[in-house]
C-alpha positions as CSV (number, residue, x, y, z in Angstrom):
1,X,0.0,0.0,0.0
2,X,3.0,2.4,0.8
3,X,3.8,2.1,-3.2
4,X,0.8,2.7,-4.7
5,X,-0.1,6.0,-1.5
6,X,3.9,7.7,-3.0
7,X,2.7,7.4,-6.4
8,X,-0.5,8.8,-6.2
9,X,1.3,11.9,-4.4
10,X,4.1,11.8,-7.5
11,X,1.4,12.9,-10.1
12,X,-0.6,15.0,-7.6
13,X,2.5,17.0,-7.2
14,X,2.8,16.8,-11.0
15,X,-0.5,18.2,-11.6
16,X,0.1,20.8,-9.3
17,X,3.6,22.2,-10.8
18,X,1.8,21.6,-14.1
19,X,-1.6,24.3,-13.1
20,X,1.1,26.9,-11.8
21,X,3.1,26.9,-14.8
22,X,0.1,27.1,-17.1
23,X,-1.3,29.8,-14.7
24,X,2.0,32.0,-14.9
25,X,2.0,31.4,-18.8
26,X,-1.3,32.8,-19.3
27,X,-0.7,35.8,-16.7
28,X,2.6,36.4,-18.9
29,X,0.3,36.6,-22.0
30,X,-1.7,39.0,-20.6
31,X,0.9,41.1,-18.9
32,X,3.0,41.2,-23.0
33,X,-0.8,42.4,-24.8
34,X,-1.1,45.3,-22.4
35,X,2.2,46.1,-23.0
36,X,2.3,46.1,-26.3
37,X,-1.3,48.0,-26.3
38,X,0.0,50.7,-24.0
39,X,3.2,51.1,-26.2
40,X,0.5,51.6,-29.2
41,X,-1.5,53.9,-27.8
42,X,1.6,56.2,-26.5
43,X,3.0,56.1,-30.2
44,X,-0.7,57.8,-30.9
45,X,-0.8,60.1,-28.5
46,X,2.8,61.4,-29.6
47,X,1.5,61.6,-33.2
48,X,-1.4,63.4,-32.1
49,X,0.4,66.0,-30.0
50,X,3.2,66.7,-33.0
C-alpha cells in the first residue's frame, strides 16, 4: 500500500507544478498584450500631439 499512496502523491505534485506553470503562462500573455497595447496607444498620442 505504501507504493501505490507515494505514487498517487508523485502525479498529484505533478499536476500541481503543471496548473502553476500554465497559470504563470497565461498571466505572462496578458501582462505582453497590455504592454504592447500601452506602447500603441503612447506612439498615438505622440502623433497626435506633434
Amino acid at each position: 500500500m505504501e507504493n501505490a499512496a507515494t505514487d498517487n502523491t508523485i502525479w498529484y505534485v505533478l499536476v500541481v507544478l503543471g496548473l502553476i506553470y500554465l497559470i504563470i503562462l497565461v498571466r505572462n500573455k496578458k501582462a505582453t498584450k497590455r504592454r504592447k497595447s500601452r506602447r500603441f496607444m503612447e506612439g498615438k498620442r505622440r502623433h497626435n500631439e506633434q
